[in-house]
N, C-alpha and C positions, 0 to 999 in steps of 0.2 A: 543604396542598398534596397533588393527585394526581399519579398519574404518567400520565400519558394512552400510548397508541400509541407504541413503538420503531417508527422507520420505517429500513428498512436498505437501503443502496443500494449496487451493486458501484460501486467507483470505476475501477479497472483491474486490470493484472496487471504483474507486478516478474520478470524471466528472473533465474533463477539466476547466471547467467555476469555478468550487470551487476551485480553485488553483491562482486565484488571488485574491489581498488583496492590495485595494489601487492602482488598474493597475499595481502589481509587485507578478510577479510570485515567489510562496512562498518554491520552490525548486527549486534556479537557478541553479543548475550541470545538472537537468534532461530540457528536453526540453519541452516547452510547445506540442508540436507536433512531434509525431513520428519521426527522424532522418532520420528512414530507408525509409519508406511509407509515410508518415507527413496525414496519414489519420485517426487519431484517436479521439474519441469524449472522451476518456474515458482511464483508465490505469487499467489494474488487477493487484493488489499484493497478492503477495505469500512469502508463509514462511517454508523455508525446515531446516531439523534437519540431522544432520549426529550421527546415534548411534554409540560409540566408543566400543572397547571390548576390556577390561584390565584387565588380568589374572582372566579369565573366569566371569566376571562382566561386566556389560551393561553398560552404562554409555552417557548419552542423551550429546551430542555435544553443538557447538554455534546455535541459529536459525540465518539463513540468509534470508534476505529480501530483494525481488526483485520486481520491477514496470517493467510491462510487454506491449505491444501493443497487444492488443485483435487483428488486422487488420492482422500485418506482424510474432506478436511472439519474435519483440526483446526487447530485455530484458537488464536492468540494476540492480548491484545491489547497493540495498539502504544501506546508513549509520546509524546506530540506529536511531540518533537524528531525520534524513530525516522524516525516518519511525515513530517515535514518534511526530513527528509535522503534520501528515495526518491522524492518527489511529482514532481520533474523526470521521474522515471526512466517514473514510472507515465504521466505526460500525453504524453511523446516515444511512450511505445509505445503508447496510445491515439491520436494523431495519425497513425502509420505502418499501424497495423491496421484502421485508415478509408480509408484508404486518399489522407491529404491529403497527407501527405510520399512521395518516392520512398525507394527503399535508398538511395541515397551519402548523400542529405540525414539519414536517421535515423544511420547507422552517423557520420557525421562531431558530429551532436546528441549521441548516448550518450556517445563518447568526450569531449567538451566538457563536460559534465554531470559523467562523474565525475574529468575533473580539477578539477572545483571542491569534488569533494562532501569535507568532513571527517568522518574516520572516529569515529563517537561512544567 
């Protein structure tokens, strides 16, 4: 087995301020604030694929998911569940910054969102 091409894709961005829930930060491993720089408003996730090659067949790898610092670039990576406990969070603020939702319709989605989200 080869490892062929990591292909990395931004998926969106996660606001600081929607990451808590009841004043408790809804991914304690990651840090409310950049570690490196502690200057960030904001976290990019991304999700890379490693294409495998086995006996001359392609074969799409694990995706990994990583929360990024837009400011400094460092980088963690996320644990599925981490990642599936933000994903609402990331596609409501990908729909508003396209411009398909209005404001009331995203602010009334967010608040929705994390009263469902359980804090890991």
């Amino acid at each position: 087995m080869l490892s062929g091409p990591i292909k990395t894709k931004v998926i969106g961005k996660v606001y600081k301020e929607q990451m808590y829930k009841k004043d408790k930060w809804i991914l304690p491993r990651i840090s409310p604030k950049c570690e490196n720089c502690n200057n960030n408003e904001y976290y990019t996730i991304t999700c890379s694929t490693v294409t495998c090659i086995i006996l001359s067949s392609l074969i799409k790898g694990d995706k990994v998911y990583k929360i990024i610092c837009p400011t400094c670039g460092e980088t963690i990576e996320l644990e599925f569940d981490e990642y599936l406990t933000i994903e609402p969070l990331i596609k409501i603020n990908k729909k508003y910054e396209e411009g398909k939702i209005r404001k009331i319709q995203y602010d009334r989605s967010v608040d929705d969102i994390l009263s469902k989200i359980k804090i890991i």
